[in-house]
N, C-alpha and C positions, 0 to 999 in steps of 0.2 A: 493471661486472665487477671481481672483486674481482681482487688481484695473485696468489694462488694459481690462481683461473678462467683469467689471461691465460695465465699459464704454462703450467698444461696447456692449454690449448687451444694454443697455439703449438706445443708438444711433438705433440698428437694431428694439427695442420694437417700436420706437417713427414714427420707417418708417413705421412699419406696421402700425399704426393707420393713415395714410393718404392716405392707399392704395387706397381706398373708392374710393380716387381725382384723381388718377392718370391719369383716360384715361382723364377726363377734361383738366390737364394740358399739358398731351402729345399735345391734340388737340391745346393748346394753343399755340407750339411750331413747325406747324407744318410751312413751309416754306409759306409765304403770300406776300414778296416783290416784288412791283411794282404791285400789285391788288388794288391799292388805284387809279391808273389813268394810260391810257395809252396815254396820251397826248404825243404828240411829244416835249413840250415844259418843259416836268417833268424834273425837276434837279436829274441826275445820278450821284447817290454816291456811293462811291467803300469802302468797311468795313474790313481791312485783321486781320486775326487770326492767329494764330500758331496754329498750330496740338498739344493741351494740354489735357490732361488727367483731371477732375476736381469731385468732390463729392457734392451733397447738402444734408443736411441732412432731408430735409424734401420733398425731390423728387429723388425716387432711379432710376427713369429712365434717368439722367441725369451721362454720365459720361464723356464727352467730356465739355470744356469749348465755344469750338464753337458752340454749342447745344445751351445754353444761349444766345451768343450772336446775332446767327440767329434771336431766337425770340425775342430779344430785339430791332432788327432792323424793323423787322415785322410787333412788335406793335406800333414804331413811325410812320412807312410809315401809317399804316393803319388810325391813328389818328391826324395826322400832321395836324394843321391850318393854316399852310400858302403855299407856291407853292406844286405842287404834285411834288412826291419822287418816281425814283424807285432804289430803293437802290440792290446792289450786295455784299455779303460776299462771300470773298475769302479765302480759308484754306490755307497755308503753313507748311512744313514739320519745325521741330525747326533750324535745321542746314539753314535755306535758308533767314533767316532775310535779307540779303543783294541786296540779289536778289529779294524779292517779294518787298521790300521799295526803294532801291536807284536803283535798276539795273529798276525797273520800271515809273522812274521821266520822265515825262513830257510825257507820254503815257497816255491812255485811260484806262491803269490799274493803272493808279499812285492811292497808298493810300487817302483821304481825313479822315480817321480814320485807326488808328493803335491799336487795343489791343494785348498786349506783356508783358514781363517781361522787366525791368526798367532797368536790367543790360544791355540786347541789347539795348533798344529803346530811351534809353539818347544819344545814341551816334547820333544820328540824329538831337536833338535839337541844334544841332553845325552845321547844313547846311543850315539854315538859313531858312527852310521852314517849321518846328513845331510851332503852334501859342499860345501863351499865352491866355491860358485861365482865364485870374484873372478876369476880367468883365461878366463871367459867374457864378463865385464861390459867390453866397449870402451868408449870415452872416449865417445862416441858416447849411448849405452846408457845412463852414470851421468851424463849432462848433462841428460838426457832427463825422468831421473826425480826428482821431486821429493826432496826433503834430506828431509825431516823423516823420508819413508817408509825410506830406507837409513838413518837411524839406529835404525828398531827392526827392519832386516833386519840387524844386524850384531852379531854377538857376539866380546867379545875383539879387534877390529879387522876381522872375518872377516864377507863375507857368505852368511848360510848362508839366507837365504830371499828370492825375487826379487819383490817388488810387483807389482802387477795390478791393482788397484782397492784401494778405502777405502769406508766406509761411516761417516757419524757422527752421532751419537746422540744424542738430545735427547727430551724430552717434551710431548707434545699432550694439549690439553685441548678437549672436546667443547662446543662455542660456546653450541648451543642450550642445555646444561644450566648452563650460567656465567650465560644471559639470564633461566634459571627461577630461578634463586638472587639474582639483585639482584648480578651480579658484572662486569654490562657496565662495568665501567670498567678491567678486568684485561684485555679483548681486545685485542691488536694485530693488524691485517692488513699481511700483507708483511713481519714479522719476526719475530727469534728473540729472542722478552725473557725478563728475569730478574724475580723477583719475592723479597723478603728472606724471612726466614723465619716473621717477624712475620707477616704477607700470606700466606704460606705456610699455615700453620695459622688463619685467618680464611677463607681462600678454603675449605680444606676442611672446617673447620664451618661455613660457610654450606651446602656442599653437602650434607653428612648433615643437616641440618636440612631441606633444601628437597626433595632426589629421592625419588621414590617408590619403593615395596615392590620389592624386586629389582634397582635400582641402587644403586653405591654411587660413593664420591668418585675414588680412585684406585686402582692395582694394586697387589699386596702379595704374594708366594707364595714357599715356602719347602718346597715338598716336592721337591726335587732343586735340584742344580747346574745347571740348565738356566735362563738367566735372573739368577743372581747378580750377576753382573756390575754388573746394574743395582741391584742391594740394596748392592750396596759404594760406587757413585758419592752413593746417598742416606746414606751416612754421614759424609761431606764437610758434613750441609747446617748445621752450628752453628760450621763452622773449620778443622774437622777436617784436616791432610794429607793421613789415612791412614796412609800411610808414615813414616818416619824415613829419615834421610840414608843411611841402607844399604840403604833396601830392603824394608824388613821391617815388618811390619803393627805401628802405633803406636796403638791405638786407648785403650789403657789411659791417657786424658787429658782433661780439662773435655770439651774438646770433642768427644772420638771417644763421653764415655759423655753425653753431652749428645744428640748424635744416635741412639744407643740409646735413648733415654728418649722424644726426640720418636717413633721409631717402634712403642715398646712402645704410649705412650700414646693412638697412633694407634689401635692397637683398641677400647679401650674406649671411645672417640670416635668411632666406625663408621664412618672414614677408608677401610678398606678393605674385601673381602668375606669375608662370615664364615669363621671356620677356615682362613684364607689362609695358616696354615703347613702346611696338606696340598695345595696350589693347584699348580700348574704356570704359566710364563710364557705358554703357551697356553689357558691358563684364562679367564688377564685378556687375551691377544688378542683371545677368543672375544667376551665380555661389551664390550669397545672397540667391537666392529664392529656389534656389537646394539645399541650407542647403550647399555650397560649400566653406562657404567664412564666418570666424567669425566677423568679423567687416566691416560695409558699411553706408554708407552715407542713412539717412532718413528725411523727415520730418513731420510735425504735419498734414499733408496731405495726407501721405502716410502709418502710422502705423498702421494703421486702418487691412490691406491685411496682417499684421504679427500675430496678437492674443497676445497673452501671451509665443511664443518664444520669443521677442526677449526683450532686455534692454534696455536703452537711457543713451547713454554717451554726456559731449560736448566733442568737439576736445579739442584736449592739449594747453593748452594756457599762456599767460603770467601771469598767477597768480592763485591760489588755485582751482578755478571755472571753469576754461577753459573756451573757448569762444563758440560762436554759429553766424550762421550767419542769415540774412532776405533778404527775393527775393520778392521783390514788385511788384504786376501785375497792369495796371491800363491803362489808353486810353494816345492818343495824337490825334490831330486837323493837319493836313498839309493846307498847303497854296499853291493850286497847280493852282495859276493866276485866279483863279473864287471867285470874292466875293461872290457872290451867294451860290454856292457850300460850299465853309470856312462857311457862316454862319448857314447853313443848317445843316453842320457837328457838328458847334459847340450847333445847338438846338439839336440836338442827345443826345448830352454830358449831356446837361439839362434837359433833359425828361428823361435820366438812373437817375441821379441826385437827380429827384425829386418824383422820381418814388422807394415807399416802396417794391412795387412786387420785382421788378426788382434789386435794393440791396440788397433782400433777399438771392438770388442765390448765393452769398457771402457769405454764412452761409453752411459751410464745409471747410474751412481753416480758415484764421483768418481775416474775414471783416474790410475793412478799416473802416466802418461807427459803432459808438459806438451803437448808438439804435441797429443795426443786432447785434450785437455782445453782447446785452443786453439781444435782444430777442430770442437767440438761440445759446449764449454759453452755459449753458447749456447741450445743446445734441451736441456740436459739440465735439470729442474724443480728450481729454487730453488738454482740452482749456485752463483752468486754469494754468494747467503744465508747457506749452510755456507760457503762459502770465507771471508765476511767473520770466520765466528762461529769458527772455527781458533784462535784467541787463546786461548777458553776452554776448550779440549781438553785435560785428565787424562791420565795413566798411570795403568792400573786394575792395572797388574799387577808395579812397580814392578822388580826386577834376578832375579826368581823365575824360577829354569829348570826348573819342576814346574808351571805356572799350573794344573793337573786336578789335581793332587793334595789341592792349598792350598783349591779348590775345593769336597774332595769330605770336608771338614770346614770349610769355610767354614758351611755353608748348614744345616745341623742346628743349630748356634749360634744361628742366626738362627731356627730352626722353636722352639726354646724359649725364646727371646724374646718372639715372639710368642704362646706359649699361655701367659707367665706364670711359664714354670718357673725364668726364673732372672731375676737384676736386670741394667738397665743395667750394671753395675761387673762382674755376675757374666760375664756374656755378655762385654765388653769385655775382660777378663783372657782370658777359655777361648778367643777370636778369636784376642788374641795369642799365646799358648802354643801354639794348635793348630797355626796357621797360618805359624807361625814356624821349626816344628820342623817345620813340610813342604819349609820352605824351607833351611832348613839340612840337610836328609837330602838334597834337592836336588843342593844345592851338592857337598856331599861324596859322593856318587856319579857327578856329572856327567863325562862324556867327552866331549870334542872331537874330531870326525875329525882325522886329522892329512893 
C-alpha cells in the first residue's frame, strides 16, 4: 500500500469510528436561526458564504463549508447573552463576490459577516467598511494562530481578516499516463517534488507525443479570471519574481518574457487542450477527473478524491524546489452604519474564536488554530507533506488592495497569448501596464475603516 492509500485509509478508518455521532451532529447542524427570539427588536444579521466544497475529518456528513457555517451561526443565536439575534446565511455562487458584497451595500442584504477566501475578500478592506478586529483578538486567540496566517490578515498594522483554514496548492500528475509515455522515472510516491524546467518541457513532450486523441499533457485556460491564479504562479517557472520590491507586476524581464514564451510555445507543442484561451479552470478539472489531462492543479484538500493515481509536483519555480502557493479562508466584520449590528457581528467572530467545537471544523485542510491542527493533523491526508512543503509557498498577490481588479485584465493578456495574438515581450509589457495601473488606482482609492 502506497503512502497516499495509508493515508486515506487511516483518514476513512478514523470516520468510521464516529459514525456512532453522526445523527447527533447532523442534528446539531440543522438550521435554528432566529428561534432564540422573535422580537421585533432582535438585531438582524446577515452571514454571506460562498458556495465551497469543504472536508472534516472527523464528520463525513459535512461537505459543504456553508454547512459549518449555518451551524456556527445557529449556535450563537441560540446562546447569545446579550440582545436577541436573528441572524440569516446567505450562499453565493464563487464567481459572484462582487455582487453578493459591494453590489449589495447599503441594502438589507448588505454583509455584516463575510466568510470567503482572502484573495477576493482583501479587496474590500480598501472601502472603508471592513472593521478591524484587533480588540477582539485575546492573547489567547493570536498564540493560537499561526504567524505566517496574521501576517497576510493584517494591513497597515491592523487586523482586518480573521483566519480559519488554508488550503495550498501544488500540481498533480496522472501516474498511468507518465507509465504510457516512458516517464516512470519522474514518479515519487509520498512526496511533493520539483522537477527543473528542462524536465519540464521533456516531461510534456513526451506526453503529446505518447496520449491519445482527446487527451492532452496539462491544463491551460484563459477565458475568465476564474483559475488565474494559477496561470500567474506558472510565470515564475524560468526565475521570474513576479513582482518587484513594491509590489507591482515585473514581468517586463529575461525571465518573466522567458516564461511567456515557454507557455505561448506550449501550444504549438500540444502541451495543452486545443483553444484553451476560451477554457475555464473547470474545463481542465473536468478532462483531470476523466483521466483526460496529465497535469492539473490540486490541493491538500482536494487529493483525497484521487487515491493513489496521481503524484504531487510544485509549479516550476525560481529555484530547485519550485514554488507552491496558499489560499487563506477566514471571516471579515462590515460596518454597515449599526453599532449594534458591527458589535453583535463582531461577538460572532468571538464565540467561533473561542469556541474548540467550532475550530474543529477546520480539521480537513490545514487549520489556521495550532491546537486543531495538533489535535487532528494526524488524520488530516498528507498534513505533514504540505506542512513540510510551506518553505516553497509565493505571494501570488503581492501589496495589491484590488487582487479582482488586477485580475479582470490579467487573464485576456494571457487569452491572446495564447491564440498568438501578441508576443512574449508584447503580452509581458500589456501585464505590466495593465496590471499596474489596477494597482495604483487601488492604492489611491483605498480607505481604511478608522
Amino acid at each position: 500500500m502506497t503512502t497516499f492509500d495509508q493515508m486515506l485509509a487511516c483518514s476513512l478508518t478514523r470516520r468510521s469510528a464516529v459514525a456512532l455521532g453522526a445523527a447527533a451532529v447532523a442534528a446539531s447542524l440543522l438550521p435554528l436561526s432566529g428561534c432564540s427570539s422573535s422580537s421585533k427588536d432582535a438585531v438582524h444579521l446577515v452571514v454571506k458564504v460562498p458556495r465551497t466544497g469543504h472536508d472534516v475529518v472527523f464528520d463525513e456528513d459535512i461537505s459543504q463549508v456553508e454547512t459549518v457555517i449555518q451551524a456556527m451561526v445557529d449556535d450563537f443565536v441560540a446562546t447569545y447573552q446579550g440582545a436577541p439575534v436573528e441572524a440569516e446565511v446567505v450562499v453565493f455562487e464563487q464567481n459572484q463576490y462582487d455582487d453578493a458584497v459591494v453590489g449589495s451595500f447599503d441594502t438589507a442584504k448588505a454583509p455584516d459577516v463575510l466568510y470567503g477566501d482572502y484573495f477576493n475578500m482583501s479587496t474590500y478592506i480598501h472601502t472603508g467598511r471592513v472593521v478591524p478586529l484587533d480588540d477582539i483578538i485575546t492573547t489567547a486567540i493570536r498564540d493560537d494562530i499561526f504567524d505566517h496566517l496574521w501576517e497576510t490578515s493584517t494591513i497597515e498594522g491592523r487586523v482586518y481578516m480573521m483566519p480559519y483554514l488554508s488550503r495550498q496548492n501544488v500540481l498533480a500528475y496522472n501516474k498511468q499516463m507518465f507509465r504510457d509515455a516512458g516517464l516512470e522515472r519522474y514518479i515519487a510516491d509520498g512526496e511533493i517534488t520539483a522537477w527543473s524546467l528542462d524536465e519540464w518541457t521533456e516531461i510534456l513532450d513526451a506526453l503529446a507525443a505518447s496520449l491519445p486523441e482527446g487527451s492532452f499533457p496539462m491544463m491551460m485556460y484563459a477565458g475568465s479570471s476564474q483559475g488565474d491564479t494559477h496561470i500567474m504562479t506558472l510565470l515564475r517557472s524560468a526565475g521570474s519574481s513576479f513582482f518587484d520590491e513594491d509590489g507591482h507586476f515585473n514581468l517586463s524581464t529575461p525571465e518573466g518574457i522567458a516564461a511567456l514564451r515557454w507557455i505561448q510555445d506550449g501550444v504549438g507543442r500540444g502541451w495543452f487542450p486545443p483553444h484553451a484561451e476560451n477554457l475555464e479552470i473547470e474545463d481542465c478539472s473536468s478532462l483531470f477527473k476523466n483521466n483526460q489531462l496529465g497535469i492539473y492543479m490540486v490541493n491538500n484538500a482536494s487529493i483525497g478524491r484521487y487515491g493513489d493515481t496521481i503524484g504531487l509536483v510544485n509549479f516550476p519555480g525560481p529555484d530547485a524546489d519550485g514554488c507552491a502557493t496558499t489560499f487563506a479562508s477566514g471571516f471579515e466584520v462590515f460596518d454597515n452604519g449599526d453599532p449594534e449590528k458591527m458589535q453583535v457581528a463582531k461577538d460572532f467572530i468571538s464565540f467561533v474564536y473561542g469556541s474548540e467545537k467550532w475550530l474543529d471544523y477546520a480539521a480537513g485542510t490545514l487549520p489556521a488554530s495550532k491546537a486543531v491542527a495538533e489535535r487532528y493533523g494526524d488524520q488530516i491526508l498528507a498534513f505533514d507533506l504540505f506542512r513540510e512543503n510551506a518553505d516553497n509557498v509565493v505571494d501570488f498577490t503581492g501589496n495589491n488592495p484590488d487582487t479582482r481588479a488586477v485580475r479582470e485584465v490579467f487573464y485576456p493578456c494571457i487569452h491572446d497569448l495564447l491564440m498568438g495574438n501578441a508576443t512574449p515581450e508584447e503580452t509581458a509589457e500589456k501585464i505590466d501596464n495593465l496590471c499596474n495601473q489596477a494597482i495604483d488606482e487601488g492604492v489611491a482609492t483605498s480607505t481604511l475603516h478608522e
